[in-house]
Every structure is written in structure tokens, then in C-alpha cells.
C-alpha positions in Angstrom: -11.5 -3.6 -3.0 -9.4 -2.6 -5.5 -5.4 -4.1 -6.3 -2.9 -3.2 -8.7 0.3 -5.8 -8.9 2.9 -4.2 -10.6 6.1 -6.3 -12.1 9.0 -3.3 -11.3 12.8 -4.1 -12.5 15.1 -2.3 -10.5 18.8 -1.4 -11.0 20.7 -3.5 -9.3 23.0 -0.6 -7.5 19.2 1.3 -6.7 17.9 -2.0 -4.5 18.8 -0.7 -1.3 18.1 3.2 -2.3 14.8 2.1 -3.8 14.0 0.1 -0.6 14.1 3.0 1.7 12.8 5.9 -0.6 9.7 3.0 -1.2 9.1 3.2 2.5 8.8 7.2 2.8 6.8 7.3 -0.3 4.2 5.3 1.8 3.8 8.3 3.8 2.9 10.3 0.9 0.2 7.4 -0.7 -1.0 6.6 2.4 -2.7 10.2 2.9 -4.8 9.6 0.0 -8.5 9.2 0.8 -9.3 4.7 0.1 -5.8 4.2 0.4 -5.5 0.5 1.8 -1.5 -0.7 1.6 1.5 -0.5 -0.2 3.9 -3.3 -0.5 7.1 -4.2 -2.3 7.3 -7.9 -2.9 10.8 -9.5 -3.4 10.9 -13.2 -4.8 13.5 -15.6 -4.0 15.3 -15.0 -7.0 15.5 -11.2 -6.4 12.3 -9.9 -8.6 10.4 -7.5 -7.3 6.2 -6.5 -7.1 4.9 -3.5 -5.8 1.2 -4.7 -4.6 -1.5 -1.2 -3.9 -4.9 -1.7 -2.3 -6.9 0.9 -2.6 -11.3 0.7 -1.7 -11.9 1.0 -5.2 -10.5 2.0 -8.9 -12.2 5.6 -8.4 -10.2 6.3 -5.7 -7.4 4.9 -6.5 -7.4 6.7 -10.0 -8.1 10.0 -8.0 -4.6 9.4 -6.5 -2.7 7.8 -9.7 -3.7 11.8 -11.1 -2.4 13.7 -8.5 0.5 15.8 -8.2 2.2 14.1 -5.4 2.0 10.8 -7.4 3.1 12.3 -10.4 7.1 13.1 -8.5 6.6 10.0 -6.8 6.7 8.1 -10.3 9.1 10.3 -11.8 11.5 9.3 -9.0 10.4 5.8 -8.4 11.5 5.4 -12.1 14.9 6.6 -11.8 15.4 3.8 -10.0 13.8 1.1 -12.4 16.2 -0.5 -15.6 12.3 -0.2 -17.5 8.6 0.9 -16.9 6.3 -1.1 -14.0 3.9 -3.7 -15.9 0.8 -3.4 -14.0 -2.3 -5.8 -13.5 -5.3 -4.2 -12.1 -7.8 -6.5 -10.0 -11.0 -6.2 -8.3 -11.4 -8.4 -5.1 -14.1 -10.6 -5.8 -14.0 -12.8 -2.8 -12.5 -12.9 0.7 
């Protein structure tokens, strides 16, 4: 399995807009072929992850090229204060 954790900064007036248009954008992603989940992870202190599992980092760069994720970045970043710092993992153990 494959996992990228990305470190996202939203506006503060985009929270609750960026909440639900993260939600519908999970209907897009999940149609990809090795798409796993999709989560947006909110700390106690109000920072946010977005955590994507996909079966591997073929498929999930196969997806991160497409068209569909290319508007779903453009307007996931209109809601951001700076660019998402990813990590990119590789399950190793379960």
C-alpha cells in the first residue's frame, strides 16, 4: 500500500467550505482504479492533514496526472493560505 500525508493550511473563512467541497471531491478520487481512502485530519489545535491510500505509487501517480485531479488541485488550493507539504510512504507492515 501506498500513503501520502499531506500538511494543508487552510483559510480560516474556507474551513467549512473546504470541509464539504473535500467530501464531493472524494467522489471524483474514489473512481480511480487502487484508490484506497481519502481523509482530512484535524488536530486539536485546528491543523489540518489530508491522508490518501492508494495500492501502490503507480496508481496513485496515474491519478495525481489526470485531468480530473488537476481542477481538483486547482480548486482545493483556492482554499489553502500556501501549497500542501506532502510525505509519501510505503506500508511496510500491518
Amino acid at each position: 500500500m501506498f500513503v501520502v500525508v499531506s500538511d494543508v493550511k487552510i483559510k480560516p473563512d474556507s474551513l467549512d467550505e473546504f470541509k464539504q467541497w473535500f467530501s464531493e471531491a472524494n467522489k471524483v478520487v474514489s473512481k480511480f482504479d487502487g484508490f484506497i481512502s481519502r481523509r482530512l485530519l484535524e488536530t486539536k489545535d485546528g491543523q489540518h492533514r489530508v491522508l490518501v491510500e492508494f495500492e501502490n505509487l503507480e496508481k496513485f501517480g496515474q491519478m495525481h496526472q489526470s485531468p480530473d485531479h488537476e481542477e481538483l488541485h486547482k480548486k482545493a488550493s483556492s482554499f489553502m493560505e500556501q501549497p500542501p507539504s506532502p510525505k509519501f510512504y510505503n506500508v511496510v507492515a500491518q
